[in-house]
Residue, then its C-alpha position, 0 to 999 in steps of 0.5 A: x228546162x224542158x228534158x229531152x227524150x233519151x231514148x229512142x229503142x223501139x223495143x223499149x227502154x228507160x225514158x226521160x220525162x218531159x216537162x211542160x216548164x209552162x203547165x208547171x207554173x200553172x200548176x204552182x200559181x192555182x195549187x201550191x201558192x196562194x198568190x203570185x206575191x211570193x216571188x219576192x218571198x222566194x227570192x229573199x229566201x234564196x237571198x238569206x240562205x246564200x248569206x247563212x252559207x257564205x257566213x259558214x263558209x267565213x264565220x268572220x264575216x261580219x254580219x252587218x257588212x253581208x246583206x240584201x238590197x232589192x230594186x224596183x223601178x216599174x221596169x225591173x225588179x231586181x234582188x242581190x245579196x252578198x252570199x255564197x254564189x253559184x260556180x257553173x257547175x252549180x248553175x248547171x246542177x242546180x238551175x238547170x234541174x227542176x226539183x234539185x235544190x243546192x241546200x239539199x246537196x251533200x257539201x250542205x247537208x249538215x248545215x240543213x237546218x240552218x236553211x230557210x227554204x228545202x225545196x228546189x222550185x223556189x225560183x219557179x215562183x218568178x215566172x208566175x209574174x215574169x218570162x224570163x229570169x236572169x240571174x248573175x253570180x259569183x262563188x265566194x268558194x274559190x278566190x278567183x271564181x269567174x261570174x255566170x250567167x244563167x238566163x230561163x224563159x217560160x218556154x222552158x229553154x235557157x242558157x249559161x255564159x261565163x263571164x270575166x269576174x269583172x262582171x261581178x266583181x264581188x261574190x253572191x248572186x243578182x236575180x233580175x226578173x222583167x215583169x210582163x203587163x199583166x204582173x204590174x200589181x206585184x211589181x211596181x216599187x212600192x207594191x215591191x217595197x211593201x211586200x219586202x217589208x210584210x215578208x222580211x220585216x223579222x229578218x235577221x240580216x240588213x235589207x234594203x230597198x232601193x226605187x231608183x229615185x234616190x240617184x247613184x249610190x243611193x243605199x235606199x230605205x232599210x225594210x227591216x231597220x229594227x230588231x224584233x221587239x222581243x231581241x231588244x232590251x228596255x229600260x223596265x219591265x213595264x216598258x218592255x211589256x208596253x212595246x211588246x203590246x204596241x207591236x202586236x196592236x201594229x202587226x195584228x190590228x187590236x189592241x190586247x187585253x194582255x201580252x204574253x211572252x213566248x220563248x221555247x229555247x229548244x226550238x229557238x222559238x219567241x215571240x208573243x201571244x196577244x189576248x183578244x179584248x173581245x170574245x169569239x165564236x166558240x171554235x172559230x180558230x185565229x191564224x197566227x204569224x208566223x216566220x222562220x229565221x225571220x222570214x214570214x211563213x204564214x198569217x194564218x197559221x192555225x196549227x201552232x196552237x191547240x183548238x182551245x186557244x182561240x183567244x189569242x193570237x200569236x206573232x213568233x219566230x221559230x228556227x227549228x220548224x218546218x214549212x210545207x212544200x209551199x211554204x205558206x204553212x207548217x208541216x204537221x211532225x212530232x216537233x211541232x206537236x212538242x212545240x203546240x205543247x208547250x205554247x199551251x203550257x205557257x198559256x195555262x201558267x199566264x192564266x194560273x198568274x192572272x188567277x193569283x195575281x192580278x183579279x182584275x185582268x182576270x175578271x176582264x179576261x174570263x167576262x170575254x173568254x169564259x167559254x175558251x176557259x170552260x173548254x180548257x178546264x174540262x180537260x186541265x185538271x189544276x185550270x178546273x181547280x183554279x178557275x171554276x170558282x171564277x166562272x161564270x153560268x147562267x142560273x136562276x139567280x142570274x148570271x154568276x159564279x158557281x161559288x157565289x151560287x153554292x153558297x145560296x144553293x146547298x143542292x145545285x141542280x142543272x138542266x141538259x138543255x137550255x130550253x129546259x132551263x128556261x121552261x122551269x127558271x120562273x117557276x123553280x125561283x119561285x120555289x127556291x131550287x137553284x138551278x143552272x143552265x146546263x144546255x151550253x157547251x161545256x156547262x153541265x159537265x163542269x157544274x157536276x164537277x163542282x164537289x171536287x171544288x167544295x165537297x160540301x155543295x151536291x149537284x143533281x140533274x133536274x128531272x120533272x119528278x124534282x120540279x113537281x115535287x116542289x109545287x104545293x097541291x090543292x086542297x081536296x075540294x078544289x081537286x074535285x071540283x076540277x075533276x070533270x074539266x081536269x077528265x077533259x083536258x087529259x082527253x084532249x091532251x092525250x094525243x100529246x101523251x100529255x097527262x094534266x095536274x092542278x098545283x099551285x106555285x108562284x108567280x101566279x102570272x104562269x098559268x101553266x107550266x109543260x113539264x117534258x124532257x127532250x129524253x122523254x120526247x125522243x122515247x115517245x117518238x121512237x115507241x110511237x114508230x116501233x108500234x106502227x112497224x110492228x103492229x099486229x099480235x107480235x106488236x101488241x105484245x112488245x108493247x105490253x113488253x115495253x117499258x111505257x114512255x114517259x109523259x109529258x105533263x101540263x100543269x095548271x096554276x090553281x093561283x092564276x085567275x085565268x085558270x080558277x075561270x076555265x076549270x069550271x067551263x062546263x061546255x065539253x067542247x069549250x073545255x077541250x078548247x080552253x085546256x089546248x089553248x093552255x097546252x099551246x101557249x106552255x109549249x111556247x113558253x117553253x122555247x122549243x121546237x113546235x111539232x107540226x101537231x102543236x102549231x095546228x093545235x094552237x092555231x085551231x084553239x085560238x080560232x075556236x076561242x074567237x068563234x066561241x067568243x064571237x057567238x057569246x057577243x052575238 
């Protein structure tokens, strides 16, 4: 294989590349196949595309009577088929020549799509287990067709013999492959058998294994004794639906919380979707299995389902779509785009029938998968209208759907954050608000959708000036009796931007409550650094310019006994103290990231606390 130097014009001239037959395969085993398995993949393919042009070439053939037969006895791995066959002239067009492949010659062309394979290197794959490949053939094109030899080696040389029919006294072709030391885990006979099952379990033409134990004339085990359960015929629907569940329990490993079927006649294109009983990271993508003509593609074929579908995995059989070089995925064109498409669409109708017709597969299904449902309905106008309803959303009154909560909640209002929620989720419950959690994915964009739902319910954005509004003042007496402690707090505070206000609200156990957007926090900062750049005059008047940031605000709970004890501290020192210390534990109440400032507050607070506590025993 290795192509001889044409040209020896010192003066220049057209020359023949030279090709490292051995640096070739190296190449194949670490960038273009993912395992040295494959051989047995490429051999079976070559296989079934030589039956597929013997059966164009004699369309009375009888299918059952053409097939594979593989043997492995730890010393040879031999596979042998009943199809069309080599001439010498193909030997020497075809195996000879590295990258010319006989599915692409002109007396197939037409027939291309009717091929697994499309790529001349398949045989090139047995030398990543084997340093020498024997093949034996006999063309089924002309009656009286002798056999031919064609024996390759690693070290890129090869040679062709014609042989008496005799040799072959049937036509198709012989690959026997002489595994060397190192490929004993790819080809003993039961690692042979076990890989011919894994790739061809799907195929349609009969296959079997043979490990030389069973003596002359033994046929072997079939590999793929039965049809794919979506080709067969049952007694029931339910039964049909039972066995389409068992075999992707078999083939996936999980048993499926529903199974929907798949059939794209177009593309030729069936087989099943399995819903995962469980939930999965948001944006974790399953591979799905997929064979051509029967042929296992890819277990992990991402692409043939859009990104939102991530609770399914699917096992199909497609004709029409096309591998990459290597085989081990699709290639991405505007057919499979068509066939993403539409395997989306049938996802979309199942969801549509669970939502009409079954609620409690529904239930099941949206309590493991609500957040591939919310991805979906953000972009699904009719799955937006269908299931939104149905959907489940963190609230202040706990988990539940927005239908039940708009019922409760004529104003629903929702947070950007989740640590938003959670500052004010206590406090706005007290008060009656109902609000939502909007800080997932997906969340706060679908809760403002609500009114396209029910017209009647009114979705607002939370902002601090809502929450305070609903939080009852004090009276007169009590604010200017507060006044001097409130004046120290605010000093305190002030480095914060943190202006401080005395309210009541429920639950009295909240002894503050920090009111501060992460908005408003990022408006502080990026003020806070244009003023140190600037600086100067030219600075002085930007800032008198600029729109002032929003403050945060601490509020102090006038119904909670630790609070109505500090307000009135009259110790300067120990006022400023207690009023940090409140500040400290709000923002940690409040979830969210402590700056460097904050933690060295709360840490300072709290021992000057102690040290004044300390004293006042002494």
């Amino acid at each position: 294989m290795t192509l001889p130097d044409t040209a020896t014009n010192p003066a220049g001239g057209d020359r023949t590349f030279q090709v490292d037959l051995r640096g070739l395969v190296d190449l194949l085993s670490h960038h273009l196949y993912s395992s040295p398995r494959v051989y047995l993949r490429e051999l079976m393919q070559n296989a079934v595309d030589a039956l597929t042009a013997r059966h164009g070439l004699e369309p009375s053939a009888s299918a059952g009577a053409l097939g594979i037969r593989l043997y492995a006895d730890g010393s040879v791995v031999r596979v042998e088929d009943d199809g069309v066959g080599l001439t010498e002239a193909d030997v020497h067009t075809f195996l000879a020549t590295i990258g010319r492949s006989s599915k692409r010659a002109e007396q197939v062309a037409e027939q291309r799509a009717d091929f697994i394979g499309q790529f001349g290197i398949g045989l090139l794959s047995c030398f990543l287990v084997a340093d020498e490949i024997h093949v034996l053939s006999r063309s089924a094109r002309t009656p009286d067709a002798p056999a031919v030899e064609w024996r390759g080696r690693g070290d890129g040389s090869y040679t062709v013999r014609t042989l008496p029919a005799s040799a072959r006294p049937r036509p198709g072709t012989t690959v026997t492959l002489t595994p060397r030391a190192d490929a004993g885990e790819w080809t003993r006979p039961a690692q042979v058998h076990a890989l011919a099952r894994h790739f061809g379990s799907l195929l349609r033409h009969p296959v079997n294994f043979d490990d030389g134990t069973g003596g002359p004339g033994d046929p072997g085990v079939p590999v793929n004794p039965e049809p794919a359960p979506w080709t067969r015929t049952y007694p029931t629907p339910g039964a049909r639906s039972r066995a389409l569940a068992a075999y992707g329990e078999e083939v996936l490993g999980f048993k499926p919380l529903d199974t929907i079927e798949l059939d794209l006649p177009a593309v030729g294109l069936k087989g099943i979707a399995c819903v995962l009983p469980e939930a999965v990271p948001a944006g974790r993508r399953h591979g799905h299995r997929v064979h051509v003509k029967g042929m296992l593609l890819s277990e992990q074929a991402e692409e043939i389902l859009p990104d939102w579908a991530f609770f399914v995995r699917c096992v199909v059989d497609a004709e029409s779509l096309r591998p990459t070089a290597s085989r081990e995925s699709l290639y991405e064109d505007d057919t499979l785009a068509a066939v993403r498409d539409a395997l989306a669409e049938r996802l979309r109708a199942w969801i549509a029938r669970a939502a009409a017709s079954d609620p409690d597969l529904l239930g099941r299904f949206l309590q493991a998968h609500h957040l591939a449902v919310k991805s979906l309905a953000v972009h699904d106008d009719e799955i937006l209208r269908m299931l939104l309803p149905w959907l489940p959303f963190e609230t202040t009154d706990g988990h539940t759907t927005l239908d039940e909560f708009a019922r409760t909640h004529r104003t629903v209002l929702v947070t950007s954050t989740v640590e938003e929620f959670r500052q004010v989720a206590a406090i706005a419950s007290a008060a009656g608000l109902g609000v939502v959690n909007g800080g997932y994915t997906y969340d706060r964009e679908l809760v403002h959708r609500l009114p396209e739902i029910r017209p009647e319910a009114s979705v607002a954005d939370l902002d601090p000036a809502t929450l305070t509004a609903h939080l009852d003042p004090v009276d007169r007496e009590t604010e200017l009796a507060a006044a001097a402690y409130l004046a120290q707090a605010r000093d305190a505070l002030a480095v914060f931007d943190c202006d401080v206000a005395l309210r009541t609200f429920q639950p009295a156990s909240a002894p503050a409550l920090l009111v501060d957007s992460r908005e408003a926090r990022h408006e502080r900062t990026r003020s806070q650094l244009a003023r140190e750049q600037e600086g100067g005059l030219w600075g002085d008047i930007l800032g008198a310019l600029r729109q002032e940031a929003p403050r945060a605000q601490l509020i102090l709970n006038q119904l909670n006994p630790l609070v109505r004890t500090a307000v009135t501290i009259e110790e300067p020192e120990l006022a400023r103290t207690s009023a940090e210390a409140l500040y400290g534990q709000a923002a940690m109440l409040s979830r969210r990231p402590l700056r460097p400032a904050e933690s060295s507050l709360i840490n300072r607070s709290f021992l000057d606390l102690l040290a004044h506590a300390l004293r006042k025993d002494s």
